[in-house]
Backbone and ligand atoms as CSV (ligand in chain L), in Angstrom:
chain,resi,resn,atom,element,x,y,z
A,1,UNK,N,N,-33.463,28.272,25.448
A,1,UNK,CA,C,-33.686,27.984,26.878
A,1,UNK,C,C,-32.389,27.669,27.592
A,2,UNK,N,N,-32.302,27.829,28.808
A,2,UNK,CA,C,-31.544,27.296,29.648
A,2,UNK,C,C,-31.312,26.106,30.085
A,3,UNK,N,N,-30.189,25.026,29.305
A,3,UNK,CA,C,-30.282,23.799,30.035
A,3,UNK,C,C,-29.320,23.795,30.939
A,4,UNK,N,N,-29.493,22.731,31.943
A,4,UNK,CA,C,-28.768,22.111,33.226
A,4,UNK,C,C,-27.407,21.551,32.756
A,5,UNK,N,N,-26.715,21.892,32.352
A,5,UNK,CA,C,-25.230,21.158,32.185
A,5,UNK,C,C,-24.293,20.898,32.934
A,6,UNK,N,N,-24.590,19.763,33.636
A,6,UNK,CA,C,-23.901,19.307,34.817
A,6,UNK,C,C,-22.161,19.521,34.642
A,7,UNK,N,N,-21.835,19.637,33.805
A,7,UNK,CA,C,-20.300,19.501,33.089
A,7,UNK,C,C,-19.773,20.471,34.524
A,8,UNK,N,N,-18.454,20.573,35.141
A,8,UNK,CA,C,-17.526,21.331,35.710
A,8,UNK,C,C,-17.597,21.021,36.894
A,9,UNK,N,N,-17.103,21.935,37.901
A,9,UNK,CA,C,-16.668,21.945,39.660
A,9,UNK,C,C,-17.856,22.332,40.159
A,10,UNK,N,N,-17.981,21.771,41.258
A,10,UNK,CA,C,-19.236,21.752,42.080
A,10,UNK,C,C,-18.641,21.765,43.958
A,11,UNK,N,N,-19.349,22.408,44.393
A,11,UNK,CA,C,-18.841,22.578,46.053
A,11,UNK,C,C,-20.153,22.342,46.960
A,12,UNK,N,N,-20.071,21.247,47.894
A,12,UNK,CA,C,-21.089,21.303,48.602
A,12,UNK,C,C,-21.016,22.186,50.216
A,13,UNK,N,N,-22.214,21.925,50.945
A,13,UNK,CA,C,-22.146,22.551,52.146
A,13,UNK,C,C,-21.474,21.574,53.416
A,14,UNK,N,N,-20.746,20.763,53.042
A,14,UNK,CA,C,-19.595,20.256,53.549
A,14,UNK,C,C,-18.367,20.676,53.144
A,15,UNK,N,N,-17.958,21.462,51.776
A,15,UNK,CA,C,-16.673,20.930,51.280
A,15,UNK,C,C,-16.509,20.587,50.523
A,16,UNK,N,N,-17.111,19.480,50.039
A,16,UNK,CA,C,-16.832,18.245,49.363
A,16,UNK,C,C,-16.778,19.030,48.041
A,17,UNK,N,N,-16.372,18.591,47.097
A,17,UNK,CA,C,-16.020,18.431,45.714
A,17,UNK,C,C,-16.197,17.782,44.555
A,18,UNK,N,N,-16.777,18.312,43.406
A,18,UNK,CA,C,-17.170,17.142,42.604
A,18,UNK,C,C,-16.822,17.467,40.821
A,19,UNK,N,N,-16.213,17.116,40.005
A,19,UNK,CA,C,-15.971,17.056,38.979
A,19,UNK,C,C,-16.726,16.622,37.989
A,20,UNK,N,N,-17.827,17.313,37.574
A,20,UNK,CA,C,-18.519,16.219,36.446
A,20,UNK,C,C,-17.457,16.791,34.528
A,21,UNK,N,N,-16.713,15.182,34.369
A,21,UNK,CA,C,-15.914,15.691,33.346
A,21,UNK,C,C,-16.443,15.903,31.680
A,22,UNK,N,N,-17.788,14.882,31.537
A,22,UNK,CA,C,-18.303,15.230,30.246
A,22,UNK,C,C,-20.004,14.524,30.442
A,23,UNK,N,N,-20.897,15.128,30.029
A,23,UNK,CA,C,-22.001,15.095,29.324
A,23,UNK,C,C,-22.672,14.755,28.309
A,24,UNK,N,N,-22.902,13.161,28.337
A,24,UNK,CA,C,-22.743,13.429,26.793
A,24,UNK,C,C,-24.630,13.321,26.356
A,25,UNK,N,N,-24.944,13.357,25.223
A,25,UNK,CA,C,-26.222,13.710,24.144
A,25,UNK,C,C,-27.202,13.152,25.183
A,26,UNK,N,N,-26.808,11.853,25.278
A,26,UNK,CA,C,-27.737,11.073,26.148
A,26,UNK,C,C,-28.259,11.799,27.688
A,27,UNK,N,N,-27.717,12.365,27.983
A,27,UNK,CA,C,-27.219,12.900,29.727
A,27,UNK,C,C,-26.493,12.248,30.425
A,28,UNK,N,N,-25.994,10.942,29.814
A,28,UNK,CA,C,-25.259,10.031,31.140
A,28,UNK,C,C,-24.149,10.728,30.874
A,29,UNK,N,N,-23.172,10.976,32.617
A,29,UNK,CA,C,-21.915,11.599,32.926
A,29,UNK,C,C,-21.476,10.692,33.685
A,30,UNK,N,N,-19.780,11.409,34.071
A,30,UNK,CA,C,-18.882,10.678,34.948
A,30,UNK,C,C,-18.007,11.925,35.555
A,31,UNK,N,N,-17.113,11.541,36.306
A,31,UNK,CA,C,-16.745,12.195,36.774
A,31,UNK,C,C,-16.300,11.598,38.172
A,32,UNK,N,N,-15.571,12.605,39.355
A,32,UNK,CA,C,-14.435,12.557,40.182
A,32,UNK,C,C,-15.408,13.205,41.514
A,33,UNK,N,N,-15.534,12.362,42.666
A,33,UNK,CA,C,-15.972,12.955,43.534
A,33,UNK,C,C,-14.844,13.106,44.532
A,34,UNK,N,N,-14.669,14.338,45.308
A,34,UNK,CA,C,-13.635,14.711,46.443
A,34,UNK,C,C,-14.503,14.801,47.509
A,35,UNK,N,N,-14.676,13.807,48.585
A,35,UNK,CA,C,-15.389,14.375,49.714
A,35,UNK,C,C,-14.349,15.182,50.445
A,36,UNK,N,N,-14.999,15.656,51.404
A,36,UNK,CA,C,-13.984,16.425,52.768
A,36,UNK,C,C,-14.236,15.951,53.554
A,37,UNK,N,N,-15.669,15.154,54.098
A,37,UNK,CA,C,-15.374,14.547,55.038
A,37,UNK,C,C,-15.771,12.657,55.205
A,38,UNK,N,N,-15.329,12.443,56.059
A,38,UNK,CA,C,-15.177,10.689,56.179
A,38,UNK,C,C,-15.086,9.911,57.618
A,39,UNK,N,N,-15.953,9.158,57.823
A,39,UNK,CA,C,-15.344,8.685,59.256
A,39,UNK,C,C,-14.349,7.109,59.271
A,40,UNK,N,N,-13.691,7.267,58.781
A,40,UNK,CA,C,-12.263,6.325,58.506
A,40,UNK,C,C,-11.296,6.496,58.625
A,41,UNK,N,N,-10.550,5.671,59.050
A,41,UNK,CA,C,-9.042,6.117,58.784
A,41,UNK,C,C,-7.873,6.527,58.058
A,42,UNK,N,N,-8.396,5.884,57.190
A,42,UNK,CA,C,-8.110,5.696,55.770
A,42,UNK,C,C,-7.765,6.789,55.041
A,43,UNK,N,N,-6.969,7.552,54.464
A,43,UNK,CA,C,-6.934,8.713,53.811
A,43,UNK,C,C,-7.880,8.766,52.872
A,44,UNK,N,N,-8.321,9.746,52.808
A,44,UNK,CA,C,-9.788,10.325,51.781
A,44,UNK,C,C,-9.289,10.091,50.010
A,45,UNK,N,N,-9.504,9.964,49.357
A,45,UNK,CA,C,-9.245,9.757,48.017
A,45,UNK,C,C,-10.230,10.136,46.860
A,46,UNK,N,N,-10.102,10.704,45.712
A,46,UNK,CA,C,-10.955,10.891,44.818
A,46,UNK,C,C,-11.618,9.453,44.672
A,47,UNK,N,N,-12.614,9.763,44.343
A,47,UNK,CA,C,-13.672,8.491,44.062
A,47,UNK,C,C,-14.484,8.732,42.658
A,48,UNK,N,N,-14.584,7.856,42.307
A,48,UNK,CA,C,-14.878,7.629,40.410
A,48,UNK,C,C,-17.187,7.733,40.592
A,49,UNK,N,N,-17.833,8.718,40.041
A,49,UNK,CA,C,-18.521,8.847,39.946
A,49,UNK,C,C,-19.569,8.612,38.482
A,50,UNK,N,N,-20.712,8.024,38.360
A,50,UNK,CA,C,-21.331,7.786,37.614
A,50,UNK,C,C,-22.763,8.515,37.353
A,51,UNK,N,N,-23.305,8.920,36.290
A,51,UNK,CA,C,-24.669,9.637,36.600
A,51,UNK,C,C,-25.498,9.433,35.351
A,52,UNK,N,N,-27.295,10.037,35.717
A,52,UNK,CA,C,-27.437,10.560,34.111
A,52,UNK,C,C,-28.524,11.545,34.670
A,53,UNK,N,N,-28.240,12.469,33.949
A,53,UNK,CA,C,-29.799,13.682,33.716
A,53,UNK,C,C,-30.349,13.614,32.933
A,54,UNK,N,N,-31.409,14.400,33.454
A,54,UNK,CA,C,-32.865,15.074,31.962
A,54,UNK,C,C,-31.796,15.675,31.305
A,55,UNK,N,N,-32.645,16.162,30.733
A,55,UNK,CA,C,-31.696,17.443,29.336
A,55,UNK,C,C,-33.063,18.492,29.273
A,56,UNK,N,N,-33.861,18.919,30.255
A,56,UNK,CA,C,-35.022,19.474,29.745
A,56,UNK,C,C,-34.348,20.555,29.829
A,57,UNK,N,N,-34.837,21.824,29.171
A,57,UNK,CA,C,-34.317,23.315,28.522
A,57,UNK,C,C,-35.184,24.036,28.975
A,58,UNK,N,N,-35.286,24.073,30.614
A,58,UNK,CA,C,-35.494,25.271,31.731
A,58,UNK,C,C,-34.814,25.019,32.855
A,59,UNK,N,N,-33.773,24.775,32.611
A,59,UNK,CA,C,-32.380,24.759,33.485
A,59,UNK,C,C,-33.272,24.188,35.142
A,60,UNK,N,N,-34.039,23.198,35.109
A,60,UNK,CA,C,-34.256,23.002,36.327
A,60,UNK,C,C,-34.494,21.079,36.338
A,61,UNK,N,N,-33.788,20.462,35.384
A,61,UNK,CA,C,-33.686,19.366,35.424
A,61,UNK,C,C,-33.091,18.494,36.767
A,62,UNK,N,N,-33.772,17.212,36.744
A,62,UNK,CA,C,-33.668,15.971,37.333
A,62,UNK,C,C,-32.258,15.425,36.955
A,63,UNK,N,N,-31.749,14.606,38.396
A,63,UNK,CA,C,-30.355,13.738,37.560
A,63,UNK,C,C,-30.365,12.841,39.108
A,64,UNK,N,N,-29.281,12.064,38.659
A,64,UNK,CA,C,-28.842,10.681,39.611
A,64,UNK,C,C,-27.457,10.430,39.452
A,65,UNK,N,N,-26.709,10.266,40.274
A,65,UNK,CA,C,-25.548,9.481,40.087
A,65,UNK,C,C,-25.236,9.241,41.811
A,66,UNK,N,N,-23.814,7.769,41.135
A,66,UNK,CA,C,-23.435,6.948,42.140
A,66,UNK,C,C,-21.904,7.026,41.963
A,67,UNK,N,N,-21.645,7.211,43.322
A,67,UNK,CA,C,-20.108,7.436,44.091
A,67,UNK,C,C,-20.001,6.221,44.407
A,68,UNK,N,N,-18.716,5.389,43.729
A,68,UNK,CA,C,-18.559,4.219,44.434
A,68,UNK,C,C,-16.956,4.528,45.367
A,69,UNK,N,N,-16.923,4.346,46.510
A,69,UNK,CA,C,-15.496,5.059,47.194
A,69,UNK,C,C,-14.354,4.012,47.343
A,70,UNK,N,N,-14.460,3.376,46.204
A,70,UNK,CA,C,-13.405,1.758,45.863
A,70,UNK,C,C,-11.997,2.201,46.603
A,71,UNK,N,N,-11.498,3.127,46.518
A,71,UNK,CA,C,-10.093,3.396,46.992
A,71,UNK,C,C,-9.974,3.601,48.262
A,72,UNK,N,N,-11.037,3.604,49.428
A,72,UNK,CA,C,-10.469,3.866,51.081
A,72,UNK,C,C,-11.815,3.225,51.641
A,73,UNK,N,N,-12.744,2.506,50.585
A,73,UNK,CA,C,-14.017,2.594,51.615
A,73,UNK,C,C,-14.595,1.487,50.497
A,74,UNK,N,N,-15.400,0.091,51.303
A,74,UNK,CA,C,-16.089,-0.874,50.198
A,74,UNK,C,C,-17.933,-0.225,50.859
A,75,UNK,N,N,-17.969,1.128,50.851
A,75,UNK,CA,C,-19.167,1.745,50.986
A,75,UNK,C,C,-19.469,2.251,49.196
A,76,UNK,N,N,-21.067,2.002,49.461
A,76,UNK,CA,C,-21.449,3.281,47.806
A,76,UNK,C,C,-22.503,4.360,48.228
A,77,UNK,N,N,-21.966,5.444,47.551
A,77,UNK,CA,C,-23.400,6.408,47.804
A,77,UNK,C,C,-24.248,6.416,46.800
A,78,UNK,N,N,-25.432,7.038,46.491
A,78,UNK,CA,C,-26.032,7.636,45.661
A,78,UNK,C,C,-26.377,8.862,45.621
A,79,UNK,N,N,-27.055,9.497,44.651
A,79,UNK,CA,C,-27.335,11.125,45.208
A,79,UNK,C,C,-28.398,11.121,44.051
A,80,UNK,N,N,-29.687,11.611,44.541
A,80,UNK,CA,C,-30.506,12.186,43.365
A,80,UNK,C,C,-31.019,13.551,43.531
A,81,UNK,N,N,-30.837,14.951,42.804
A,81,UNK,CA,C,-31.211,16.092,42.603
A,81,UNK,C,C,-31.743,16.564,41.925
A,82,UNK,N,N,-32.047,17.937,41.854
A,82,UNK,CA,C,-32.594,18.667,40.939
A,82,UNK,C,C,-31.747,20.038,40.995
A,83,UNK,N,N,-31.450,20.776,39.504
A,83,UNK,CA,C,-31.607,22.108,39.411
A,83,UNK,C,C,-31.902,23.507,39.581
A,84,UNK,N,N,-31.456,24.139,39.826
A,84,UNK,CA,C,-31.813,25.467,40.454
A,84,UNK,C,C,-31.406,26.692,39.849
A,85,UNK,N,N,-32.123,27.961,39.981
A,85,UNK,CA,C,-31.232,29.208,39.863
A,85,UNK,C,C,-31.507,29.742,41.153
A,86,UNK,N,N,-30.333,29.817,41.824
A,86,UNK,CA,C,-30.103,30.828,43.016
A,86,UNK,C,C,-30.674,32.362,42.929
A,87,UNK,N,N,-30.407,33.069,43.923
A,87,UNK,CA,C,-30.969,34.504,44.217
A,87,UNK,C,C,-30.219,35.047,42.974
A,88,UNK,N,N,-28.621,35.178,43.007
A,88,UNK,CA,C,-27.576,35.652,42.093
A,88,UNK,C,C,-27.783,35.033,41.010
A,89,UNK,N,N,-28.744,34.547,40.361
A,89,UNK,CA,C,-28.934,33.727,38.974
A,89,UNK,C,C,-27.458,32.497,39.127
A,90,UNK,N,N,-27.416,32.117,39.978
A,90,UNK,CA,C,-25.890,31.348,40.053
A,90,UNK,C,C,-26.778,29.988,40.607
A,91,UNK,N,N,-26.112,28.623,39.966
A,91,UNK,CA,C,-26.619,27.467,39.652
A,91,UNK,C,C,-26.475,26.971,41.006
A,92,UNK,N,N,-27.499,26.222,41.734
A,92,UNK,CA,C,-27.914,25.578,42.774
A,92,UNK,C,C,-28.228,24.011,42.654
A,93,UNK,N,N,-27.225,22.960,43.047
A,93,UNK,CA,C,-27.943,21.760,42.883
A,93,UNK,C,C,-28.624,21.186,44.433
A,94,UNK,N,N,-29.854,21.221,44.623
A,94,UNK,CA,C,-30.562,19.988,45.544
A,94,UNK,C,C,-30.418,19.159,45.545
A,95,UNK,N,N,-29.591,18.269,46.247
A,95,UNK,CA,C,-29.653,16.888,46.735
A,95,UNK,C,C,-29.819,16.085,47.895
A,96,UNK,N,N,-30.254,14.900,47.939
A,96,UNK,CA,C,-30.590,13.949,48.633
A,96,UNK,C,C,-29.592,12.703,48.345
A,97,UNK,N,N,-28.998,12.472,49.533
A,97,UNK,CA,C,-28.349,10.784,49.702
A,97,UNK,C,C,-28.686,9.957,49.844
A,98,UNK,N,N,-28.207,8.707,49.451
A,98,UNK,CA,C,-28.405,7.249,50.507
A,98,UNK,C,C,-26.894,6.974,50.425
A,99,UNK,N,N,-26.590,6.216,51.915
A,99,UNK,CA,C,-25.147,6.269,51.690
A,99,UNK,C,C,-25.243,4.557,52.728
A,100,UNK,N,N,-24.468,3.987,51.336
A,100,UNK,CA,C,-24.713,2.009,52.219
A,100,UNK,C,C,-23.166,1.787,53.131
A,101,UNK,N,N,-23.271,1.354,53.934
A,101,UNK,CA,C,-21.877,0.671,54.173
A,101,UNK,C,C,-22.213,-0.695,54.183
A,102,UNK,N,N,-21.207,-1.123,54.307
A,102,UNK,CA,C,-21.213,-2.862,54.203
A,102,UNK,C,C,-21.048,-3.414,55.541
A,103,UNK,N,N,-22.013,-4.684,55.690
A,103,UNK,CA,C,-21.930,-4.893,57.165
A,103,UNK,C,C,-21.719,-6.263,56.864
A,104,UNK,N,N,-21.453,-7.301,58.377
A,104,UNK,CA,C,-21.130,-8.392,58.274
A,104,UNK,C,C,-21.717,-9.549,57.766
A,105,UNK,N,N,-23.647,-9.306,58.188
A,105,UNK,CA,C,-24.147,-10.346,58.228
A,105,UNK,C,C,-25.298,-9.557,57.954
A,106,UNK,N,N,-26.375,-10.591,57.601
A,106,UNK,CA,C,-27.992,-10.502,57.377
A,106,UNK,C,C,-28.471,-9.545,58.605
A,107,UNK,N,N,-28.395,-10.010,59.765
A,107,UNK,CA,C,-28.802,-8.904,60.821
A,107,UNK,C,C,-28.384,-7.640,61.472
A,108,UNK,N,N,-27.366,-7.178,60.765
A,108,UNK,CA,C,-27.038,-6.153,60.777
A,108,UNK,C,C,-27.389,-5.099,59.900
A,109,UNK,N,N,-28.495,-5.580,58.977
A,109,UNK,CA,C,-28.476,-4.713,57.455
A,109,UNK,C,C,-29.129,-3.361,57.655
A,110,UNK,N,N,-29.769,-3.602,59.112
A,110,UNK,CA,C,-30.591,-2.351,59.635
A,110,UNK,C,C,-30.016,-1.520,59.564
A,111,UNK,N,N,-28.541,-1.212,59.966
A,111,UNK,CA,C,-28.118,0.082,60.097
A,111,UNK,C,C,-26.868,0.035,59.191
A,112,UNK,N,N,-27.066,-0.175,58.189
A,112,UNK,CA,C,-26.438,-0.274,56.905
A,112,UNK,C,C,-26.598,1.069,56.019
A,113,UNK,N,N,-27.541,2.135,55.755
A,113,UNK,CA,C,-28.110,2.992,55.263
A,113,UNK,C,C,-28.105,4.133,55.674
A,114,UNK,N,N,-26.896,5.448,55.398
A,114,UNK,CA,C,-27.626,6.637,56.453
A,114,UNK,C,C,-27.595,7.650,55.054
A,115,UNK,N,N,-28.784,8.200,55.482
A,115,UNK,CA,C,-29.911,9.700,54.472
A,115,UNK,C,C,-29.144,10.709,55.016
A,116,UNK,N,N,-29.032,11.959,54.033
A,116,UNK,CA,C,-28.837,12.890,54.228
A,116,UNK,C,C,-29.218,14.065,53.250
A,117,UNK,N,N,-28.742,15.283,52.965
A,117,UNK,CA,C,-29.075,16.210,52.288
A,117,UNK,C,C,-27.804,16.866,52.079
A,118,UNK,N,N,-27.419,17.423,50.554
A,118,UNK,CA,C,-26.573,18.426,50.076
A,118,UNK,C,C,-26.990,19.388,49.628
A,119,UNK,N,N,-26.295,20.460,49.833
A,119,UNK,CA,C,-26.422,21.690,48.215
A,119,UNK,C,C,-25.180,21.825,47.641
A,120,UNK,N,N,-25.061,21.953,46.380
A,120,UNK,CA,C,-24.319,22.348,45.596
A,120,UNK,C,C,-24.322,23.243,45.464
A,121,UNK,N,N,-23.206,24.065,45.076
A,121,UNK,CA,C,-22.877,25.312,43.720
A,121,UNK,C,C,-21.975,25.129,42.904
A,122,UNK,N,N,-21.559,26.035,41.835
A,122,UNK,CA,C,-20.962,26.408,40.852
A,122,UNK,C,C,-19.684,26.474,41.250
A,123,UNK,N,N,-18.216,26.191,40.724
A,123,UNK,CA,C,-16.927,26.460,41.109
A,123,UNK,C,C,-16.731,26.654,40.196
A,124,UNK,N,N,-17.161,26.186,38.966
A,124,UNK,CA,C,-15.885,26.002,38.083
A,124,UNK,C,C,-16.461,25.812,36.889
L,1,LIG,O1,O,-17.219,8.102,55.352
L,1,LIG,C1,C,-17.653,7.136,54.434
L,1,LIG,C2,C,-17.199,5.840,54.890
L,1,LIG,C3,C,-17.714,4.609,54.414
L,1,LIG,C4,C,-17.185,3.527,55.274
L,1,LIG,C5,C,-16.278,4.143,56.216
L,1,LIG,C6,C,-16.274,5.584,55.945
L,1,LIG,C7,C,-17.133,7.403,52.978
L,1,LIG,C8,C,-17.312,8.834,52.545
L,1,LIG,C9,C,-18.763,9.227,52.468
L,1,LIG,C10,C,-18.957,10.680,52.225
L,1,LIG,C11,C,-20.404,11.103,52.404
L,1,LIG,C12,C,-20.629,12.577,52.667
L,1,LIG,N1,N,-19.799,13.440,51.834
L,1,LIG,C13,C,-20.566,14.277,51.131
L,1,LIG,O2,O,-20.136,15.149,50.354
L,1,LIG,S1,S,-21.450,10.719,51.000
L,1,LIG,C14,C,-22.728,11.764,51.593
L,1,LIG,C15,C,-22.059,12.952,52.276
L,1,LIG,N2,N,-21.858,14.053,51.348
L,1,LIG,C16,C,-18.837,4.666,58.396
L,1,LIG,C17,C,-19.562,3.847,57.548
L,1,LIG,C18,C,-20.253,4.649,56.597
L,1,LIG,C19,C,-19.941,5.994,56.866
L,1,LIG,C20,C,-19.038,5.997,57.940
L,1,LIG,FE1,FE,-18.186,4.895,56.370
């Protein structure tokens, strides 16, 4: 069967960039996230990523991981997806965000949280 092996370069429909560097038995990974984009001043920086997947063997597995952006930003994301085969049999990841920033106080926590959506592909 076909499993999901998150391992290599990944490109989203921003840009962005993502390195998953090893896989191991378990499914938990790590790896290097490159966004492209940011609303800070701050120069953009690789950011240290954490995850784990299924391992099911019809290449259309479940996974999770968390971007913490310690080097330009005391924000964390998350991302949870799923697997795909594209039209071109070429690997498709679905994802969904939550992306926290840090706010001052208790009453601000409302708008602490913004959702979004990625796709991935294959680079590398
Ligand atoms: O722009 C984010 C940020 C956090 C605090 C100041 C700036 C950090 C980078 C997030 C990148 C997101 C997108 N990139 C991508 O590939 S993660 C989800 C998207 N997918 C002000 C407060 C929170 C955001 C802006 Fe900020």
């Amino acid at each position: 069967g076909k499993l999901c092996d998150l391992t290599g370069w990944w490109e989203n429909d921003l840009g962005s960039k993502m390195h998953v560097l090893k896989v191991d038995s378990e499914g938990n990974f790590s790896g290097e996230y490159h966004t492209a984009v940011s609303s800070t001043d701050k120069p953009i920086q690789p950011s240290p990523l954490v995850g784990s997947q299924h391992l099911d063997k019809d290449g259309q597995c479940t996974f999770g991981f968390t971007v913490n952006w310690k080097k330009f930003s005391d924000s964390t994301a998350v991302f949870v997806g799923q697997c795909f085969s594209g039209d071109n049999g070429n690997e498709v990841l679905q994802t969904s965000w939550l992306l926290r920033e840090k706010v001052d106080s208790l009453p601000s926590d409302w708008k602490a949280t913004r959702t979004g959506h990625n796709t991935f592909i294959r680079t590398g």
